[in-house]
C-alpha positions in Angstrom: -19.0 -31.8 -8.6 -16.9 -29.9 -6.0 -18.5 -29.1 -2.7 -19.6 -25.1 -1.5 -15.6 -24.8 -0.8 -13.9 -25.8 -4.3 -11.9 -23.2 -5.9 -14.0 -22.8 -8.4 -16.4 -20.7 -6.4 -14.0 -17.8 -6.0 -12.8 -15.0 -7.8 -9.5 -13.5 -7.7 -9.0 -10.2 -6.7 -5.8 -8.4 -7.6 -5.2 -5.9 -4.8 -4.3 -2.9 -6.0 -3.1 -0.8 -3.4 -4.7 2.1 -1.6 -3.1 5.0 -3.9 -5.2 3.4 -6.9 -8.5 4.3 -4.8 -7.7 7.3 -3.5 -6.6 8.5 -7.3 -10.3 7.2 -8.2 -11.3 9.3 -5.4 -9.4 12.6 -6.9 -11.1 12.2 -10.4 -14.4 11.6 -9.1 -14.5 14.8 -6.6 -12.5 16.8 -10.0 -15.5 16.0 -12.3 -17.9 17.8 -9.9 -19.7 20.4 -11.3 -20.4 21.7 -8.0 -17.0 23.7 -7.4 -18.5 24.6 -3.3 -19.2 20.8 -3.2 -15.8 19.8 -4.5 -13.8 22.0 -2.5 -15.7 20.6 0.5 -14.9 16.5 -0.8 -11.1 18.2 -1.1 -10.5 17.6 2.6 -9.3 14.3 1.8 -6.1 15.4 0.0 -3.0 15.8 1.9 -1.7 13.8 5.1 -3.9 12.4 7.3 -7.2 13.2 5.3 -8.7 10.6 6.6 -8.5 10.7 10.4 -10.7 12.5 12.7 
């Protein structure tokens, strides 16, 4: 039996990149029903959506 740090206590991860999130991000706000809502969630597209 392997101790609290074998391998076999992990899962890999593949890292996907930050565009595949922020796609999943698009679809979700474009499936709103809410058009006022969406266009609110829309401030993320473009550059610099997420800074303050």
């Amino acid at each position: 039996m392997a101790g609290v740090h074998g391998r076999e206590r992990w899962l890999y991860v593949p890292v996907l990149g930050s565009r595949a999130g922020y796609q999943d991000m698009e679809l979700f706000i474009d499936g709103f029903g809410d058009a006022p809502l969406a266009d609110r969630l829309r401030i993320i597209s473009g550059r610099c959506g997420f800074r303050s």
